[in-house]
C-alpha positions as CSV (number, residue, x, y, z in Angstrom):
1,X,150.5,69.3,71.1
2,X,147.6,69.8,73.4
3,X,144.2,71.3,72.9
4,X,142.0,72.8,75.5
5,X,138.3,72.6,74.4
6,X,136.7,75.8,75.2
7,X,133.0,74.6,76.5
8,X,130.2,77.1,77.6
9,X,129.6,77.3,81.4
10,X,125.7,77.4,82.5
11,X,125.6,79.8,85.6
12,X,123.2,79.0,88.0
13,X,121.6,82.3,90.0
14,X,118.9,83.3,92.1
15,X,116.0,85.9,90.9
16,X,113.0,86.9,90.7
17,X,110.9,86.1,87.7
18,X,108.1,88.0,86.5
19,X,105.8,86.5,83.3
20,X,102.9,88.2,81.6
21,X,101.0,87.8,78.7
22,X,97.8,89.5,77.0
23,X,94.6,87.9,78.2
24,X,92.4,86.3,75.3
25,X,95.3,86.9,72.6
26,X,94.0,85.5,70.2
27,X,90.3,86.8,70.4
28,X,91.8,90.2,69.8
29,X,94.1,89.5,66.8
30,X,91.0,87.6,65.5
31,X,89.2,91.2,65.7
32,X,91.8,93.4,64.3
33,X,95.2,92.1,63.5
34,X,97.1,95.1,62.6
35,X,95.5,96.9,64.8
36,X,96.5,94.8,67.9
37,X,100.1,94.2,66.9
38,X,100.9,97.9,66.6
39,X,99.0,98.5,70.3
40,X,101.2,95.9,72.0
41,X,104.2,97.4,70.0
42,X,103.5,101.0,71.7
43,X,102.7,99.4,74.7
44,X,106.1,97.7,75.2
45,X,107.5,100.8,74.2
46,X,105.7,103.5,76.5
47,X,104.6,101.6,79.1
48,X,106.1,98.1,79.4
49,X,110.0,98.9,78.9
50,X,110.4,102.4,81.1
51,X,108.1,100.3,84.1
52,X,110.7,97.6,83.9
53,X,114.0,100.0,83.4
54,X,112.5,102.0,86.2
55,X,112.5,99.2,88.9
56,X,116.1,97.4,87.6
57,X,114.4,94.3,85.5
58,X,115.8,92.6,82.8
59,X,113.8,91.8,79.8
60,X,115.2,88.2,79.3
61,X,112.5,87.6,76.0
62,X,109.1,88.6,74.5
63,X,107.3,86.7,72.4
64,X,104.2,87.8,70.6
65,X,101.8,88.3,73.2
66,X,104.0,88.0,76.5
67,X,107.3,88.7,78.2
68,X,109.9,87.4,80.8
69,X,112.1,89.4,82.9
70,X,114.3,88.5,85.3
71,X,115.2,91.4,89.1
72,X,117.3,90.8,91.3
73,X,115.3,92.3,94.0
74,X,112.0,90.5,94.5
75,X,110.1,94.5,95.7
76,X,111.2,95.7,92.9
77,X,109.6,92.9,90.5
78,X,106.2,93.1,92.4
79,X,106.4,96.8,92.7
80,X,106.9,97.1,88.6
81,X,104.2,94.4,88.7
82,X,101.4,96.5,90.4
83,X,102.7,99.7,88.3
84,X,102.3,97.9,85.1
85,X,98.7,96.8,86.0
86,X,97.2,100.5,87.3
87,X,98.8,102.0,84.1
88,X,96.9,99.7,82.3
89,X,93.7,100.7,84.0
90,X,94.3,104.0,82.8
91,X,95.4,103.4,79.6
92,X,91.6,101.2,79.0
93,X,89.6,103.4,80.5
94,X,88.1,104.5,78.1
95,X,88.0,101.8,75.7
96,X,85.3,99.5,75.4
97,X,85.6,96.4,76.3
98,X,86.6,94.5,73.2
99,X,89.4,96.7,72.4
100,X,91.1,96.3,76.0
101,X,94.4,94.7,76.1
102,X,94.9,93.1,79.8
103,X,98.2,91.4,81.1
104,X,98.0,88.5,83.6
105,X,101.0,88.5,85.7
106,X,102.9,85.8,87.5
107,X,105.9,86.3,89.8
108,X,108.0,83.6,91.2
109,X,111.3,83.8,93.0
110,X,113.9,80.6,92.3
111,X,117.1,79.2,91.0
112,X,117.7,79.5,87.6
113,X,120.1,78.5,85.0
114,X,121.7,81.6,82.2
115,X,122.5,80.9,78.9
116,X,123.5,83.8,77.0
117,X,120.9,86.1,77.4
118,X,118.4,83.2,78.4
119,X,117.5,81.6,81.6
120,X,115.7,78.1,81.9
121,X,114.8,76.3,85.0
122,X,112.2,75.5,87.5
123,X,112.3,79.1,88.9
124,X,111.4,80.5,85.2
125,X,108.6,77.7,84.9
126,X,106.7,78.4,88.0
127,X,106.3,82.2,87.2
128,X,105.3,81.2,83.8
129,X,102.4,78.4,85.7
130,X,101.5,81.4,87.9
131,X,101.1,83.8,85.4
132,X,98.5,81.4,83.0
133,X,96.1,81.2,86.6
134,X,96.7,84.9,87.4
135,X,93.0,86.8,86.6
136,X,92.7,89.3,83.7
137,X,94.5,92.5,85.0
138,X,95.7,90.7,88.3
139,X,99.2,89.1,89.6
140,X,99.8,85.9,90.8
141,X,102.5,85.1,92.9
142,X,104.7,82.1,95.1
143,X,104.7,82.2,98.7
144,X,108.2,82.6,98.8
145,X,107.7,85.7,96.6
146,X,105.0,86.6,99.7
147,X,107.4,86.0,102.4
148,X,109.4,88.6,101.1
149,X,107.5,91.4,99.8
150,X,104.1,91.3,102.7
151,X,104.0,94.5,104.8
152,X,106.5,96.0,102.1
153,X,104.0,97.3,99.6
154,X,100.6,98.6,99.5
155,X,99.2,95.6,98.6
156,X,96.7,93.1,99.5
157,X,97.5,89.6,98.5
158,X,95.0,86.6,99.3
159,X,96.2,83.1,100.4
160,X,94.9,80.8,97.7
161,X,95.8,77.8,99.6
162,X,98.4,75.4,98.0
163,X,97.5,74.2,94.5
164,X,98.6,72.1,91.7
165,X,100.3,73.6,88.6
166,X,100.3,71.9,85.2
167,X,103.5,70.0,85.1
168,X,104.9,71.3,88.0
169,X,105.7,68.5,90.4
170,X,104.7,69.8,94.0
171,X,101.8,71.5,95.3
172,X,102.0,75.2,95.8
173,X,100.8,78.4,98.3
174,X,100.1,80.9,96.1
175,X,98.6,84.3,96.7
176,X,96.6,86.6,94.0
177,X,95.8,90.4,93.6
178,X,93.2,91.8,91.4
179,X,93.6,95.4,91.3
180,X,90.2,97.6,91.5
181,X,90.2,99.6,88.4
182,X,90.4,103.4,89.9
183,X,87.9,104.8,87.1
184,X,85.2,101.6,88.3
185,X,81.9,101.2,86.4
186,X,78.3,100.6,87.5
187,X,79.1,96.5,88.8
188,X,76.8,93.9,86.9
189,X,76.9,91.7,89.7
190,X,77.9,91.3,93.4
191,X,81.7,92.0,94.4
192,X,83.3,89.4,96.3
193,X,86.0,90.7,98.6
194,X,86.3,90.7,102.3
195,X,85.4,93.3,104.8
196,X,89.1,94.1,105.8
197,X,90.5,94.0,102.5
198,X,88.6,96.2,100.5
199,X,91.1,96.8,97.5
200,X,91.1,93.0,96.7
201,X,88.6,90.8,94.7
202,X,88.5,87.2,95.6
203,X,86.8,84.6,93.5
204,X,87.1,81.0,93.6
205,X,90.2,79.4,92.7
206,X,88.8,77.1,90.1
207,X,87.4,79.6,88.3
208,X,90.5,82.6,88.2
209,X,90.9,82.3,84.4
210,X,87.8,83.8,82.4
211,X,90.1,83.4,78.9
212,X,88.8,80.1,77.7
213,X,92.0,79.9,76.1
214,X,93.5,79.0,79.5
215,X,92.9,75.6,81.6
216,X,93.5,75.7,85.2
217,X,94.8,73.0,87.5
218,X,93.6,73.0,91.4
C-alpha cells in the first residue's frame, strides 16, 4: 500500500513591498509606555489599516513598532505610502515634538517567496534595508520601484546614487522623498532642497537617519 506525502509548496511571486516602522521607538516608550502603545494601536486602526485597504495592500505582519505589506500594484504601494505620511503631518501638528510618532518608509519591488500568510526573500529584505535609511517622516525607495511609478504621481523623488545596504549583497540606486509638512514652522536652520524641486528636502546621504538607534551603510 502506497502513501503520498503531502508537503507544503513555497510560491514564488512578484510584489511590491512596503516596510515602516516608528522613528526613535524606543525613546518614546521610554517616555510614556502606555501611552505610546495605545497611540500606535489607534493609529493602525484609523489611519494605517483604511490607507492600506484603500489602495489594495496586504498587511503580511506588524510587529511592535512597524509593519509589512505586500500590493500588487507598485502606484498603489507608493500612493498609500505618500497618503500615510501627509496624514501623519496632520495628525502631529499639533503635538510637540516629543510626543510625535513618525513612520520611515521603504518600498521595494521583487520576487518573493509565500508561506502561509508570510513572505520571505530578497524582495522583502531590501524594502526592510530601505526603510531603516528612509528619514523621519520620509520614503525610501528602489530604482526599480522609480522606474515604475516617475511621472505617475505628484511626487518628487531624488537620485541618491547607488549605495550599500547592510547585508545586502549589491550596490543599490535608490531615491528618497521627505515630505514638507503642510502646517511648516518657523525653520531653525537653512532648507536644503533644489531650485526645481521645491517640495523635496535633500540632505546628505550619510547622514538620512537622525534616530541614533539606526546605523547607515553608504
Amino acid at each position: 500500500m502506497g502513501y503520498r506525502v503531502a508537503q507544503s509548496r513555497v510560491e514564488r511571486r512578484l510584489a511590491a513591498i512596503l516596510a515602516a516602522d516608528v522613528v526613535g521607538y524606543s525613546r518614546l516608550m521610554g517616555d510614556d509606555e502606555g501611552g505610546i502603545l495605545g497611540a500606535l494601536k489607534a493609529l493602525r486602526q484609523s489611519l494605517l489599516k483604511p490607507k492600506i485597504a484603500e489602495h489594495r495592500g496586504r498587511i503580511v505582519k506588524t510587529t511592535g513598532d512597524g509593519i509589512l505589506v505586500e500590493f500588487a500594484s507598485t502606484v498603489d504601494a507608493v500612493r498609500c505610502a505618500i497618503e500615510i505620511q501627509r496624514a501623519m503631518q496632520a495628525h502631529n501638528a499639533d503635538l510637540p515634538p516629543d510626543k510625535r510618532i513618525e513612520f520611515r518608509i521603504g518600498i521595494n519591488v521583487g520576487d518573493i517567496l509565500v508561506e502561509g500568510d508570510d513572505i520571505f526573500g530578497d524582495g522583502v529584505n531590501v524594502a526592510a534595508r530601505l526603510e531603516s535609511i528612509s528619514q523621519p517622516s520620509g520614503i525610501c525607495i528602489s530604482d526599480v520601484v522609480h522606474q515604475q511609478v516617475n511621472g505617475r504621481l505628484d511626487a518628487n523623488f531624488v537620485d541618491l546614487g547607488e549605495q550599500r545596504l547592510k547585508n545586502i549583497a549589491r550596490p543599490l540606486r535608490i531615491y528618497g522623498l521627505e515630505l514638507v509638512p503642510e502646517v511648516a514652522s518657523t525653520p531653525s536652520g537653512p532648507i536644503l532642497a533644489p531650485p526645481d524641486k521645491p517640495s523635496t528636502a535633500v540632505l546628505a546621504f550619510n547622514n538620512m537617519s537622525r534616530d541614533p538607534e539606526r546605523q547607515i551603510y553608504s
